[in-house]
Structure formats: structure tokens, C-alpha cells
PyMOL CGO cylinders between C-alpha atoms (Angstrom):
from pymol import cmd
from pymol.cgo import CYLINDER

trace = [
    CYLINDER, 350.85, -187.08, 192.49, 348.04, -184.56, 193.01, 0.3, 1, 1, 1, 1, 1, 1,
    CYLINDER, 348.04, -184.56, 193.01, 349.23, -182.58, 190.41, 0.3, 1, 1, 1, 1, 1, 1,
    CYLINDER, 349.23, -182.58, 190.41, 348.73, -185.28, 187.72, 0.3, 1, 1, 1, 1, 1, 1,
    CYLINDER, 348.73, -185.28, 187.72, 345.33, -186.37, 188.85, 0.3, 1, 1, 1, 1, 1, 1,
    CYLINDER, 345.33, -186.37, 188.85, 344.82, -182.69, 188.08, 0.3, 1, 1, 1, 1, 1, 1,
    CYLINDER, 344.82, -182.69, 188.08, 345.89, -182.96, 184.71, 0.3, 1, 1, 1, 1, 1, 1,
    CYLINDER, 345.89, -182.96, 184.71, 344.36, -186.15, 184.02, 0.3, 1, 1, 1, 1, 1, 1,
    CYLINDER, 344.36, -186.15, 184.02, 341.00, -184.32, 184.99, 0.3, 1, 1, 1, 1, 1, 1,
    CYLINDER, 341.00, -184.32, 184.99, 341.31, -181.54, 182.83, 0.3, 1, 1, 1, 1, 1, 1,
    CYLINDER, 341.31, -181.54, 182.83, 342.17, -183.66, 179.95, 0.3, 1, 1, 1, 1, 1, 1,
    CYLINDER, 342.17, -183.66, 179.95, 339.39, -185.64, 180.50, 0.3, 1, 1, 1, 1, 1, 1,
    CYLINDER, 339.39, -185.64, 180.50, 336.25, -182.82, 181.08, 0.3, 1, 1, 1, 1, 1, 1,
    CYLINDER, 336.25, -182.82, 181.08, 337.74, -181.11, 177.84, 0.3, 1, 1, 1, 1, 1, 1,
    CYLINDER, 337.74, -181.11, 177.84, 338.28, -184.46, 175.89, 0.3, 1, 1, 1, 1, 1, 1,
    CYLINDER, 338.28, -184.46, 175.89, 334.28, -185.11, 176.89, 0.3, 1, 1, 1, 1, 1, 1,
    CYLINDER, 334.28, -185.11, 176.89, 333.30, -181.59, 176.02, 0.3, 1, 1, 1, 1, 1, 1,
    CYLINDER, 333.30, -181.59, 176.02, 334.70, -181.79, 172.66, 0.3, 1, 1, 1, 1, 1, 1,
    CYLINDER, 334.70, -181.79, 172.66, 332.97, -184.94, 172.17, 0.3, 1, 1, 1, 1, 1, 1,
    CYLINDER, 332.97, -184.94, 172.17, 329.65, -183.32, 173.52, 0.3, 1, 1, 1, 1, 1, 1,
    CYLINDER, 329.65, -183.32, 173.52, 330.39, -180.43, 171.10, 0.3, 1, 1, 1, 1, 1, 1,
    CYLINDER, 330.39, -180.43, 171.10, 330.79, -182.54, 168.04, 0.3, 1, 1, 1, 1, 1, 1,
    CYLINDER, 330.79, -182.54, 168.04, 327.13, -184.32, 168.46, 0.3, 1, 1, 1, 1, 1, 1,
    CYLINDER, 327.13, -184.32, 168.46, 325.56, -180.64, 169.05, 0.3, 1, 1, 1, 1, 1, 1,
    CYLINDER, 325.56, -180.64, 169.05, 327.22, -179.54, 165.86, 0.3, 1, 1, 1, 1, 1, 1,
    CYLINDER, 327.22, -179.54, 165.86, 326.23, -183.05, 163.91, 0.3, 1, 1, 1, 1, 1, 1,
    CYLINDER, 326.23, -183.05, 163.91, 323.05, -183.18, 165.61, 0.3, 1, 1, 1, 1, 1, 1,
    CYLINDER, 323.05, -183.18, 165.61, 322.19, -179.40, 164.37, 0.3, 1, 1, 1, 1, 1, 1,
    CYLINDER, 322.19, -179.40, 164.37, 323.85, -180.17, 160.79, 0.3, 1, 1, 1, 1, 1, 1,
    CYLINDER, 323.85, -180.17, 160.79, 321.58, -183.48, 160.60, 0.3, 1, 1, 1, 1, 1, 1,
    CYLINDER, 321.58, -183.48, 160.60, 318.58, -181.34, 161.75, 0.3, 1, 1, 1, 1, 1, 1,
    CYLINDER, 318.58, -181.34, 161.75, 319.39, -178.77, 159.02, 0.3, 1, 1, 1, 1, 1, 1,
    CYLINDER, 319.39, -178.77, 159.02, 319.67, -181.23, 156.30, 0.3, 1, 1, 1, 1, 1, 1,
    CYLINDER, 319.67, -181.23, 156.30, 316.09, -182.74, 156.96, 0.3, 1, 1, 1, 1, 1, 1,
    CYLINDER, 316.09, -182.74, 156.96, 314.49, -178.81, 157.18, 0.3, 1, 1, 1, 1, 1, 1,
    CYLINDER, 314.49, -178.81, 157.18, 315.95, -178.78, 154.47, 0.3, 1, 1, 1, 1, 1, 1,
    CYLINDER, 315.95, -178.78, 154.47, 314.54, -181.76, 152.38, 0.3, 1, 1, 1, 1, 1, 1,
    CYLINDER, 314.54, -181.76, 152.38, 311.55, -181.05, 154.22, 0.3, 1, 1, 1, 1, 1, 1,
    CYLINDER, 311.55, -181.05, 154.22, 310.90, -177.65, 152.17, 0.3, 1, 1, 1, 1, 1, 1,
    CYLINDER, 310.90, -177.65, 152.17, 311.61, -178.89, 149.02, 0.3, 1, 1, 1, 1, 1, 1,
    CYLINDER, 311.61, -178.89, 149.02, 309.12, -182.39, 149.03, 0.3, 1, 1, 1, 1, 1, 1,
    CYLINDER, 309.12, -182.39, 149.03, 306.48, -179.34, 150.50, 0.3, 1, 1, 1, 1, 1, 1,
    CYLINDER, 306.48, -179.34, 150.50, 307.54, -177.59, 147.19, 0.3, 1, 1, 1, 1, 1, 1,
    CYLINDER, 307.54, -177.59, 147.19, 307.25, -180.41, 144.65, 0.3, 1, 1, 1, 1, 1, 1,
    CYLINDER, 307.25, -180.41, 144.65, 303.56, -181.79, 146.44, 0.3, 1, 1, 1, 1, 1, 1,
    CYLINDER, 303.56, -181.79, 146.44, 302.51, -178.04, 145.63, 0.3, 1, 1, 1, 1, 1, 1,
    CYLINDER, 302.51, -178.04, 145.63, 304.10, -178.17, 142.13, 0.3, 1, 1, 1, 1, 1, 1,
    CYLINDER, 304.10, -178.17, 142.13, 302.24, -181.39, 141.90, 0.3, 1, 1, 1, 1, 1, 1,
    CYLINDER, 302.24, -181.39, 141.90, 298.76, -180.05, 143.48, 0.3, 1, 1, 1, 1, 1, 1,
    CYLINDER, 298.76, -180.05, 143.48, 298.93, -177.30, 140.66, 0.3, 1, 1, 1, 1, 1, 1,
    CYLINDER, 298.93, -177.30, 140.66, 299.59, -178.88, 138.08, 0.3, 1, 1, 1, 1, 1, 1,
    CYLINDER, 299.59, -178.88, 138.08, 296.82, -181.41, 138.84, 0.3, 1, 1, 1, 1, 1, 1,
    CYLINDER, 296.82, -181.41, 138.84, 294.20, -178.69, 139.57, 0.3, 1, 1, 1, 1, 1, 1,
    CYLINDER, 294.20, -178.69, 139.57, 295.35, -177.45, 135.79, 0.3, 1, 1, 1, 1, 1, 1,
    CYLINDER, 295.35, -177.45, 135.79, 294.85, -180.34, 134.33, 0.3, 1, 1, 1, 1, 1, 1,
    CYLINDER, 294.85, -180.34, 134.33, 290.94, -180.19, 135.96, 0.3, 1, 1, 1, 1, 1, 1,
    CYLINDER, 290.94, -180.19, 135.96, 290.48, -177.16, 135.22, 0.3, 1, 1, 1, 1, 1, 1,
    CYLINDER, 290.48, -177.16, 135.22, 291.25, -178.05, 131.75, 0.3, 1, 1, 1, 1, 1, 1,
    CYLINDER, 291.25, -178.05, 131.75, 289.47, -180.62, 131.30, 0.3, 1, 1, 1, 1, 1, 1,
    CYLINDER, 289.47, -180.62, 131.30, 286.45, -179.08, 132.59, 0.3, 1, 1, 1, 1, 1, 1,
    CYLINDER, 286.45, -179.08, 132.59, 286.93, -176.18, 129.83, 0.3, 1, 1, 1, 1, 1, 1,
    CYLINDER, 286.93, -176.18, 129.83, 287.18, -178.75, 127.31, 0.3, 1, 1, 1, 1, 1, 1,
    CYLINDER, 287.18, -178.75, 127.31, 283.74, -180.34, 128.08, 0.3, 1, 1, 1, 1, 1, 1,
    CYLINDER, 283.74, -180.34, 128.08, 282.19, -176.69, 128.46, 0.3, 1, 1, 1, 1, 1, 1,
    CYLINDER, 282.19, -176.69, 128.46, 283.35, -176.27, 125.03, 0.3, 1, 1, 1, 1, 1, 1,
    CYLINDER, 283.35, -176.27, 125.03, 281.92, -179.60, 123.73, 0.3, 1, 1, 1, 1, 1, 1,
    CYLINDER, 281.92, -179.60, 123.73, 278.86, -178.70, 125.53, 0.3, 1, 1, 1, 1, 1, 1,
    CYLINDER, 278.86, -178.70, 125.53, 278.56, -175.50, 124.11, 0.3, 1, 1, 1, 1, 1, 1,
    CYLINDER, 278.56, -175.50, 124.11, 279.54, -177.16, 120.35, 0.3, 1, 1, 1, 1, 1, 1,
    CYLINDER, 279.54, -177.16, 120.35, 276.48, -179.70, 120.73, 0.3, 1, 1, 1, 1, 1, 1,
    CYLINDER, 276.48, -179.70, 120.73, 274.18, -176.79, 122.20, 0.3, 1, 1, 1, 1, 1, 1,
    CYLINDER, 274.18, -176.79, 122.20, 274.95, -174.78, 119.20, 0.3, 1, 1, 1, 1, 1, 1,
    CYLINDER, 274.95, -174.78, 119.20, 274.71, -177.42, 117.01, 0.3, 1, 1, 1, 1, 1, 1,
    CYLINDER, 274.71, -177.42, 117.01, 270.86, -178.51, 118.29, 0.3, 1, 1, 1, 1, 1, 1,
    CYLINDER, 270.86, -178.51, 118.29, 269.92, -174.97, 118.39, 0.3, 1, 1, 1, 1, 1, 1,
    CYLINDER, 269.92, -174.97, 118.39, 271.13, -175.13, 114.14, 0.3, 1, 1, 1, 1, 1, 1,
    CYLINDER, 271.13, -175.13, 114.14, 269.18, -178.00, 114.03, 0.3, 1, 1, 1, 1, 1, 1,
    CYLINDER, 269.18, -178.00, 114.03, 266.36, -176.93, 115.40, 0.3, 1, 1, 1, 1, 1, 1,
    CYLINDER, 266.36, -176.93, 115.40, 266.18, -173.26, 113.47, 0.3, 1, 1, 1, 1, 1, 1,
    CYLINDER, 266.18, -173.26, 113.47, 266.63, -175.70, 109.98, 0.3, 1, 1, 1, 1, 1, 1,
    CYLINDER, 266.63, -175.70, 109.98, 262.97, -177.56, 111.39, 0.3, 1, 1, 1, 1, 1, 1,
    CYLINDER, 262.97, -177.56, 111.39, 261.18, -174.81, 112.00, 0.3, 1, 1, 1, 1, 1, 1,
    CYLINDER, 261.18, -174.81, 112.00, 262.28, -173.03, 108.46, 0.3, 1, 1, 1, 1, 1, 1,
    CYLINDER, 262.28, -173.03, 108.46, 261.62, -176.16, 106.62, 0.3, 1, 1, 1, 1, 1, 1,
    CYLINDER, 261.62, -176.16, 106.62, 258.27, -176.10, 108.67, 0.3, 1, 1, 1, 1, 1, 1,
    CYLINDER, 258.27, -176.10, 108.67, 257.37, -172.24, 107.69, 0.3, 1, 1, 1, 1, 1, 1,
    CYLINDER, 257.37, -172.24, 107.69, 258.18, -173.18, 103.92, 0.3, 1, 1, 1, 1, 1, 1,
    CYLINDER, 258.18, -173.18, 103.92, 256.17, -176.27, 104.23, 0.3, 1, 1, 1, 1, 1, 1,
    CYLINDER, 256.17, -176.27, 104.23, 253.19, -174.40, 106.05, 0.3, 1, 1, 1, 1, 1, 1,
    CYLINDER, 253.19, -174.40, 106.05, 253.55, -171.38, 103.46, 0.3, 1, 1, 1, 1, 1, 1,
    CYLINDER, 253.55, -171.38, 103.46, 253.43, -174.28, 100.88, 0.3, 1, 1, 1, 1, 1, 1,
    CYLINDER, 253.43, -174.28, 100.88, 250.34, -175.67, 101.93, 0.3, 1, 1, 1, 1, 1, 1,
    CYLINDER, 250.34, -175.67, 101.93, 248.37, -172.44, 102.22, 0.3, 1, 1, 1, 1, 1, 1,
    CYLINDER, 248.37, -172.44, 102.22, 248.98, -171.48, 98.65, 0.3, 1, 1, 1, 1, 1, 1,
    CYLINDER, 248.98, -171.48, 98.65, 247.89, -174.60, 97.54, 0.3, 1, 1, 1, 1, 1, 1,
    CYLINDER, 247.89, -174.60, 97.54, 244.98, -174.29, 99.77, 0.3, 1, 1, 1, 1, 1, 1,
    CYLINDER, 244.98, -174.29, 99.77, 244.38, -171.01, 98.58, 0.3, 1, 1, 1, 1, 1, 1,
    CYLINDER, 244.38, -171.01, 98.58, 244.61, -172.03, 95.30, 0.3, 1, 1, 1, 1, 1, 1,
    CYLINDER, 244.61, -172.03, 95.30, 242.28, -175.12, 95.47, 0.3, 1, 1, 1, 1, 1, 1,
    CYLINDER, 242.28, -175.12, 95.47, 239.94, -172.51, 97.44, 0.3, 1, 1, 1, 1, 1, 1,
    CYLINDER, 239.94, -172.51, 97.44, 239.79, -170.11, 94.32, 0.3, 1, 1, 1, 1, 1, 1,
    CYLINDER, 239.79, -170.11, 94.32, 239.49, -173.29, 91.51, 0.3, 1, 1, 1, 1, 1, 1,
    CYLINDER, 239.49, -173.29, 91.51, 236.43, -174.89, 93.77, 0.3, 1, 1, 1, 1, 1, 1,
    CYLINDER, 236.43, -174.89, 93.77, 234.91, -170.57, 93.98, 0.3, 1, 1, 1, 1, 1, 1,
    CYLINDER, 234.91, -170.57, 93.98, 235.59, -170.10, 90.57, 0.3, 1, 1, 1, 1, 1, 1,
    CYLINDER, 235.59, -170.10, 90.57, 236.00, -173.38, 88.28, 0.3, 1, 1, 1, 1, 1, 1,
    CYLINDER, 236.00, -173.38, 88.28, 233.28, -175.96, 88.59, 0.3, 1, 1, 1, 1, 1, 1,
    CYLINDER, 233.28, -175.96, 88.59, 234.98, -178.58, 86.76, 0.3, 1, 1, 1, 1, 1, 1,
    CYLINDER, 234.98, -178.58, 86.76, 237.94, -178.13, 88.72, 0.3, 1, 1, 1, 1, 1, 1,
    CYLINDER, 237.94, -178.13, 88.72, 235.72, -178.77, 91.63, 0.3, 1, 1, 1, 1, 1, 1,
    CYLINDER, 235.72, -178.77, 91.63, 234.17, -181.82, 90.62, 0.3, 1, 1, 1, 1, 1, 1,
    CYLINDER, 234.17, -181.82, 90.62, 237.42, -182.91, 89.65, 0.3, 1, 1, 1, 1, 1, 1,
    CYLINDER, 237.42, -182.91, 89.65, 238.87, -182.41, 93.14, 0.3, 1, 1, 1, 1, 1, 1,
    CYLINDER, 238.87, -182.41, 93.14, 236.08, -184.17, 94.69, 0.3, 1, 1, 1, 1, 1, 1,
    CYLINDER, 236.08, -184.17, 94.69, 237.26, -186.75, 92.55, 0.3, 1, 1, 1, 1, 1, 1,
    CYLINDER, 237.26, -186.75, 92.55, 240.88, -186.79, 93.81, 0.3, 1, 1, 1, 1, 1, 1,
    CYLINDER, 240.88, -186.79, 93.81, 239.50, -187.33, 97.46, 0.3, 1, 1, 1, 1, 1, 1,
    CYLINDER, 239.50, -187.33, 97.46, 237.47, -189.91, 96.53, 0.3, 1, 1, 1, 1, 1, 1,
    CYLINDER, 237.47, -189.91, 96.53, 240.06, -191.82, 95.26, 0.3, 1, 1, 1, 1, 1, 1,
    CYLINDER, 240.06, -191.82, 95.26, 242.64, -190.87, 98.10, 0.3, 1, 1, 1, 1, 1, 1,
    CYLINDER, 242.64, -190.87, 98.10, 239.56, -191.48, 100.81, 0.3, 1, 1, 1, 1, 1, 1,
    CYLINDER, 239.56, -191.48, 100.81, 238.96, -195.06, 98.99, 0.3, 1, 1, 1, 1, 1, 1,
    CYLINDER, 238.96, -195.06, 98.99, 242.84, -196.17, 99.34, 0.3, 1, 1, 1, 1, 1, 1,
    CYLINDER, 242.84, -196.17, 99.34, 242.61, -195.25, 103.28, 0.3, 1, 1, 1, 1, 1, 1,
    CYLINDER, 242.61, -195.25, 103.28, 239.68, -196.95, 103.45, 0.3, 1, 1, 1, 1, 1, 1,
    CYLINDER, 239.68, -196.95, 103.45, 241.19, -200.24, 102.26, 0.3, 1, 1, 1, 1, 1, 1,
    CYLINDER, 241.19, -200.24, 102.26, 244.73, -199.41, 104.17, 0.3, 1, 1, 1, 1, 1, 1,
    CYLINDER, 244.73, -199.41, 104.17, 242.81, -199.40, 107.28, 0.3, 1, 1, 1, 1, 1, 1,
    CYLINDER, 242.81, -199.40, 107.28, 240.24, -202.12, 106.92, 0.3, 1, 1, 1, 1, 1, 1,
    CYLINDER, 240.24, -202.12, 106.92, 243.77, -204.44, 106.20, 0.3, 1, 1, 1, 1, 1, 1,
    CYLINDER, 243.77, -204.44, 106.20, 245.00, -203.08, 109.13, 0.3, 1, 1, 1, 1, 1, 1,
    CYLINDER, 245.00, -203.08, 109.13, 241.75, -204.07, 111.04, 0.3, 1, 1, 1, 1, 1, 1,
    CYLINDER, 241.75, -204.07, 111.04, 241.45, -207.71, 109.67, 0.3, 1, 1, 1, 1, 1, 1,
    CYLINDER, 241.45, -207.71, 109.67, 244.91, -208.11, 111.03, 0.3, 1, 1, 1, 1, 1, 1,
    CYLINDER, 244.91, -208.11, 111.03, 243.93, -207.24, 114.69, 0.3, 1, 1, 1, 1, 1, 1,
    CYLINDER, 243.93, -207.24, 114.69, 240.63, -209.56, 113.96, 0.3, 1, 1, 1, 1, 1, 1,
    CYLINDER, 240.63, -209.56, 113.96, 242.60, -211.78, 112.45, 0.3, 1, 1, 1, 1, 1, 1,
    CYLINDER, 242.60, -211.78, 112.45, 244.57, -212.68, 116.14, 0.3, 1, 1, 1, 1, 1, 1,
    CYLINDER, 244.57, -212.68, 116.14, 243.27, -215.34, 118.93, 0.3, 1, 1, 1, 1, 1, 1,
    CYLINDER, 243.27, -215.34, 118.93, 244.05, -212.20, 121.68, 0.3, 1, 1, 1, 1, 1, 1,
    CYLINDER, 244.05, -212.20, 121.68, 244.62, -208.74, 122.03, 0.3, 1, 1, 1, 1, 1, 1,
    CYLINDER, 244.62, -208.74, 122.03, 246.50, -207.04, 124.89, 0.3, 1, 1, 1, 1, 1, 1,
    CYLINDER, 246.50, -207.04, 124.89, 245.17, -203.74, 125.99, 0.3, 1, 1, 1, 1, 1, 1,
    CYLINDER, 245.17, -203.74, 125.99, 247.40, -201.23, 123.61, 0.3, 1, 1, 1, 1, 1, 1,
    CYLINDER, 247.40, -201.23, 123.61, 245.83, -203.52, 120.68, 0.3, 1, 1, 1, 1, 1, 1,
    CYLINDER, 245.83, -203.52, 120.68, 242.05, -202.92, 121.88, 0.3, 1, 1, 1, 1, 1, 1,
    CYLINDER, 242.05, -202.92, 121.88, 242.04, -199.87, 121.68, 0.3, 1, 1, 1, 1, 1, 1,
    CYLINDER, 242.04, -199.87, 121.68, 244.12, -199.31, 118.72, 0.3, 1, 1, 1, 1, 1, 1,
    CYLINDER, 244.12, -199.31, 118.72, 241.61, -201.65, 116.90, 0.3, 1, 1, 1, 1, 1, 1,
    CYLINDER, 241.61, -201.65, 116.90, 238.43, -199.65, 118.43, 0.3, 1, 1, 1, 1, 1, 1,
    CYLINDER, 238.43, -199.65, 118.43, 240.24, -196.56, 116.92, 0.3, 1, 1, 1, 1, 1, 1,
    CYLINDER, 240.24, -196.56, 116.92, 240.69, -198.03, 113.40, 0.3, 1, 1, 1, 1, 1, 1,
    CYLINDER, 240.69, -198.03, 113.40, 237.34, -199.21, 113.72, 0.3, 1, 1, 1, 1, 1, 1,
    CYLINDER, 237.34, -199.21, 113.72, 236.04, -195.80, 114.58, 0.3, 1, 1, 1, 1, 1, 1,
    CYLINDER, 236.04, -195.80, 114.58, 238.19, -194.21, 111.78, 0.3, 1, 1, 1, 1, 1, 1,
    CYLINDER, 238.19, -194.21, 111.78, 237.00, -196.70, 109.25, 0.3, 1, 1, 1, 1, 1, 1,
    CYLINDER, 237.00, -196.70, 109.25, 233.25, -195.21, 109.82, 0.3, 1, 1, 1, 1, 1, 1,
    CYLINDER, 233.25, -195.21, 109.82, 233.98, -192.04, 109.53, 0.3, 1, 1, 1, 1, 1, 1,
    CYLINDER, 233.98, -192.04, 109.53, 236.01, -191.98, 106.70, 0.3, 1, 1, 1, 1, 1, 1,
    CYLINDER, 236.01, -191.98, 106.70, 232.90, -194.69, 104.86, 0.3, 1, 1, 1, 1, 1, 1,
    CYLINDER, 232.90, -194.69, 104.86, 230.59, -191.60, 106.09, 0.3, 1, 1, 1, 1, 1, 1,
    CYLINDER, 230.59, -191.60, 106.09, 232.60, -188.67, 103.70, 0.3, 1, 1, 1, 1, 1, 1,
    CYLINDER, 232.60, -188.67, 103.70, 233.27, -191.60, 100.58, 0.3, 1, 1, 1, 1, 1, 1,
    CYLINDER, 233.27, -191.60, 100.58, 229.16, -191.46, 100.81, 0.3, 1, 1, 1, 1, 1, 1,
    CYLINDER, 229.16, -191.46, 100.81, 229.02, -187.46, 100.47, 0.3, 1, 1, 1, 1, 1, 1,
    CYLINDER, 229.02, -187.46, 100.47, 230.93, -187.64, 97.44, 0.3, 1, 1, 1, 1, 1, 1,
    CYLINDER, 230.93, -187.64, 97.44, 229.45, -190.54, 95.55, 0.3, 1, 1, 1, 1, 1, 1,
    CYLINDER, 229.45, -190.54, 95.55, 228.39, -189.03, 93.11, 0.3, 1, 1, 1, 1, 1, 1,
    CYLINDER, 228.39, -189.03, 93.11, 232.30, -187.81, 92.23, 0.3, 1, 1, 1, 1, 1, 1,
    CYLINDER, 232.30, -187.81, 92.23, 233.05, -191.60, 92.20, 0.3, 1, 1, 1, 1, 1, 1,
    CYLINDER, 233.05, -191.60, 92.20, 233.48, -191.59, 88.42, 0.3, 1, 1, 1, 1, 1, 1,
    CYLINDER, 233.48, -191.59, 88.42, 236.06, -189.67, 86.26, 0.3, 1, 1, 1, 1, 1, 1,
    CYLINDER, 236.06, -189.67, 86.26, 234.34, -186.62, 85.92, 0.3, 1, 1, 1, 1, 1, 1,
    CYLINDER, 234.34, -186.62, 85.92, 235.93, -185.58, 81.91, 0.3, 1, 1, 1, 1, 1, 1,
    CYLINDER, 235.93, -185.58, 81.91, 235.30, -189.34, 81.01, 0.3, 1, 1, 1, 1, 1, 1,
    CYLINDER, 235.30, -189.34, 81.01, 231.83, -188.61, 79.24, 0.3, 1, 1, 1, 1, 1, 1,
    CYLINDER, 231.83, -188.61, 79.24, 233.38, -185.27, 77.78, 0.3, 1, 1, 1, 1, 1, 1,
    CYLINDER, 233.38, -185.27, 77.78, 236.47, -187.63, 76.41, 0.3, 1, 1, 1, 1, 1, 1,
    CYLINDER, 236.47, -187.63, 76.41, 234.20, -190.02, 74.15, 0.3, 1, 1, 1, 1, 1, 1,
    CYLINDER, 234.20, -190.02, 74.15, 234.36, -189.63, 70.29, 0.3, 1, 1, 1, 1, 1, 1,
    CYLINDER, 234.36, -189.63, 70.29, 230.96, -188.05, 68.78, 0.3, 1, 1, 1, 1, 1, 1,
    CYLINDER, 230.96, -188.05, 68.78, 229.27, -190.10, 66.35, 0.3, 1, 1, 1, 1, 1, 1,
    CYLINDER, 229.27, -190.10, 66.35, 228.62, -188.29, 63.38, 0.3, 1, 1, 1, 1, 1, 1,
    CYLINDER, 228.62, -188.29, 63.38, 226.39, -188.55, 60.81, 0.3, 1, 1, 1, 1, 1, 1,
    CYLINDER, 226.39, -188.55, 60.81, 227.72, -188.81, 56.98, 0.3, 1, 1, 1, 1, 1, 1,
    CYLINDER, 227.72, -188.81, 56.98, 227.71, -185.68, 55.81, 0.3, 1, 1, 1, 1, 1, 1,
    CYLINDER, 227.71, -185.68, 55.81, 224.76, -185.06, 53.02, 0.3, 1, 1, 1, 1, 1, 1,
    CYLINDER, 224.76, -185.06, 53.02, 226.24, -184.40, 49.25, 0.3, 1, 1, 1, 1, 1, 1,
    CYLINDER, 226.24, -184.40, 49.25, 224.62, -182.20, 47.30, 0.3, 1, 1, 1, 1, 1, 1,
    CYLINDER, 224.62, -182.20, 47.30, 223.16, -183.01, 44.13, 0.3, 1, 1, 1, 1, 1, 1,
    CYLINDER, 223.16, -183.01, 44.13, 220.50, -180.78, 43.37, 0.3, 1, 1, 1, 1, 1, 1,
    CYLINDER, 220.50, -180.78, 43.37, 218.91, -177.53, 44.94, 0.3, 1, 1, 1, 1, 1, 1,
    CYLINDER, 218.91, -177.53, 44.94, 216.99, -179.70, 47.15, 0.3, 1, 1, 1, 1, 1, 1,
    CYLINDER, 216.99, -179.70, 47.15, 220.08, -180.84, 48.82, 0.3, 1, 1, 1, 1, 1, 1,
    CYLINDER, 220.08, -180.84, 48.82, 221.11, -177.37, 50.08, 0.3, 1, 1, 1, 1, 1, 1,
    CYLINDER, 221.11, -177.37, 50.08, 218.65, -178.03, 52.86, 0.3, 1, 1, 1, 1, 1, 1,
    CYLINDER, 218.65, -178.03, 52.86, 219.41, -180.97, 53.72, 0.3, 1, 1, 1, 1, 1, 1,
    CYLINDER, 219.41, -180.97, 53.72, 223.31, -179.40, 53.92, 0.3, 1, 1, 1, 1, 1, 1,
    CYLINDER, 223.31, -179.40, 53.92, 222.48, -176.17, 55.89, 0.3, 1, 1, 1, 1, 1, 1,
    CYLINDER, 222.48, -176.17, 55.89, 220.34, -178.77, 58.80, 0.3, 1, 1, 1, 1, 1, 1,
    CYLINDER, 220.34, -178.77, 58.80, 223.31, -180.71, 58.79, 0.3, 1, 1, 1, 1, 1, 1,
    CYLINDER, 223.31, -180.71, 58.79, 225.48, -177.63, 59.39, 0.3, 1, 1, 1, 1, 1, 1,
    CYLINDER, 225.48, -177.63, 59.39, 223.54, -175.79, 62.15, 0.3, 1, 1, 1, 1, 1, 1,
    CYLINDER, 223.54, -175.79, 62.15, 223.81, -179.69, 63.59, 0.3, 1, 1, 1, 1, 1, 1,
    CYLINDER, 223.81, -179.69, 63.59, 227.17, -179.54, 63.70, 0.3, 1, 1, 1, 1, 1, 1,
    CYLINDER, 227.17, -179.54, 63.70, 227.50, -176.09, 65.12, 0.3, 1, 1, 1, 1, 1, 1,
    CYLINDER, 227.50, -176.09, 65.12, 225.21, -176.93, 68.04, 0.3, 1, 1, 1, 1, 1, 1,
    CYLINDER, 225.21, -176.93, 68.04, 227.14, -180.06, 69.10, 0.3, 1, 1, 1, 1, 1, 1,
    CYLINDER, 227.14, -180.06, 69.10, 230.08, -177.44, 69.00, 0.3, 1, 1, 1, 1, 1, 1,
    CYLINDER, 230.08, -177.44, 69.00, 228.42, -175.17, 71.25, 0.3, 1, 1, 1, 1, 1, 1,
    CYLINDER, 228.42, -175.17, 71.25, 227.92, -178.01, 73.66, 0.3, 1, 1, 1, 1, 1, 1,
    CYLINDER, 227.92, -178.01, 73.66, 231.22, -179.27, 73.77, 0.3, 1, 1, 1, 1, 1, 1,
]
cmd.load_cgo(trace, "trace")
């Protein structure tokens, strides 16, 4: 009788450590498996975080390169400005230097410059006394539209004040030199006394020549 309820308890302490032995082992395999997926979500997040971090830096090249493109492109636009300027500026002091050596050297080319301005100082004249009638011409004027009207008003003087200085270029200055010369019938010649009356009529002729 003792000797099977010393079998029985052997049976039983290795029946119960081969049960304890089986968790351990499933218990380490289970443990193993989830290291496992463990290390390879870790890998795809960094996958992930890299490829995102790419794509930024990417982007961010991309707009540095538009950047750049619309930099370049001002700085074009820019250098065409200032050499349309220079060739405008060169421009306008040869024709100043011209209209300096035709006022020096050509007096009807003076007097028909002063002319010119006359007529261009006339049209401003009238452009801004329009302009003032129109700010008159209102019940009330804000602030920005006093002054504006005490400017044109001040501009209109002074540009009344040069149209005086060249009054006397108010008329076409050739107009007199354009008019047909009335001319005398021309003598015939009959007799001997005649010839005078032929040779006065020629040194007439050659003065009015000389004139004109």
C-alpha cells in the first residue's frame, strides 16, 4: 500500500512538472514572437520617419529652387529697367545736346523751339485748369483733394508765369517768311528809255532776294 502511494506521487510531481515545463517553453516562445514583431513595427515607423523627412526635405528644395527661379527672374527684370533707362537717359542728352547747339548756333531754330514750348506749355495749361474746375466744381473736398487742388492751383501760376516769357514766340515764327511776295508787273521795253526802268526793276528784284 505504501509502495503505491509512492508511485502515485512520483507520477504526479513529474506529470505537474511537465505541465510547468510546457508553459515556460510557451510562455518563452510567446515572448519571442512579440520581440519579435516588436523589431520589425520599430523598423517600418523608421522606414516611415525617413521617408517622410525625404519627402520634406524635398519639398523644401523644390521651393528653394522656385525661389531662386523668381529671384533670378526679378533680378532680369530689373537689369532690362535700368538698360532701357541708360538708353532712354543717353537719348535725352543727345537731344538735349542737340537742341543746346541749334538754340547756340541757329536762331531760327531757337525761336522756333520757343515756339514748340509755347504750344506744349499752353495744352498743360488748359489740362490742368480742367482738372482744377473739376475739384471747384464739387460741394466738398476731403483733405487728399485740398491739397491736390492747392497744388494744381500753384502749378497753374507757374506754368501762366513761363507762357508770359515767351509771348512773343506765341505765333508761328516762318509764317511771315511763308507769304507769297507781291510783285510788280514786270516793265517791257519799248524804247531806250525803258532800259531804266528794266535795270530798277531788276536790282528790285535782287534785293527782295537778298532778304529772303
Amino acid at each position: 500500500m505504501k509502495l503505491l502511494l509512492v508511485y502515485l506521487f512520483i507520477f504526479a510531481h513529474l506529470v505537474y512538472a511537465d505541465k510547468v515545463s510546457d508553459a515556460n517553453v510557451t510562455k518563452e516562445l510567446n515572448s519571442s514572437t512579440v520581440f519579435d514583431s516588436n523589431v520589425s513595427n520599430d523598423d517600418i515607423s523608421v522606414i516611415e520617419e525617413a521617408l517622410k523627412q525625404r519627402k520634406i526635405e524635398a519639398e523644401k528644395r523644390l521651393q528653394e529652387e522656385k525661389r531662386q527661379k523668381a529671384i533670378l527672374r526679378e533680378q532680369k527684370r530689373m537689369e532690362g529697367k535700368r538698360r532701357l533707362r541708360a538708353k532712354i537717359d543717353a537719348l535725352v542728352q543727345a537731344k538735349e545736346e542737340i537742341d543746346d547747339a541749334l538754340k547756340k548756333d541757329n536762331i531760327w531754330a531757337s525761336r522756333y523751339l520757343s515756339y514748340e514750348s509755347y504750344k506744349e506749355l499752353k495744352k498743360k495749361l488748359e489740362k490742368i485748369d480742367d482738372e482744377i474746375l473739376v475739384f471747384q466744381s464739387q460741394n466738398t473736398l476731403n483733405e487728399v483733394q485740398s491739397r491736390e487742388l492747392t497744388k494744381l492751383q500753384d502749378e497753374s501760376k507757374i506754368i501762366a508765369g513761363k507762357i508770359a516769357q515767351l509771348d512773343d514766340y506765341k505765333s508761328e515764327p516762318f509764317r511771315e517768311y511763308n507769304k507769297a511776295i507781291n510783285l510788280e508787273d514786270a516793265p517791257v521795253v519799248t524804247n531806250p528809255l525803258d532800259i531804266l526802268t528794266a535795270l530798277s526793276y531788276q536790282k528790285h528784284l535782287k534785293s527782295l532776294s537778298e532778304e529772303n
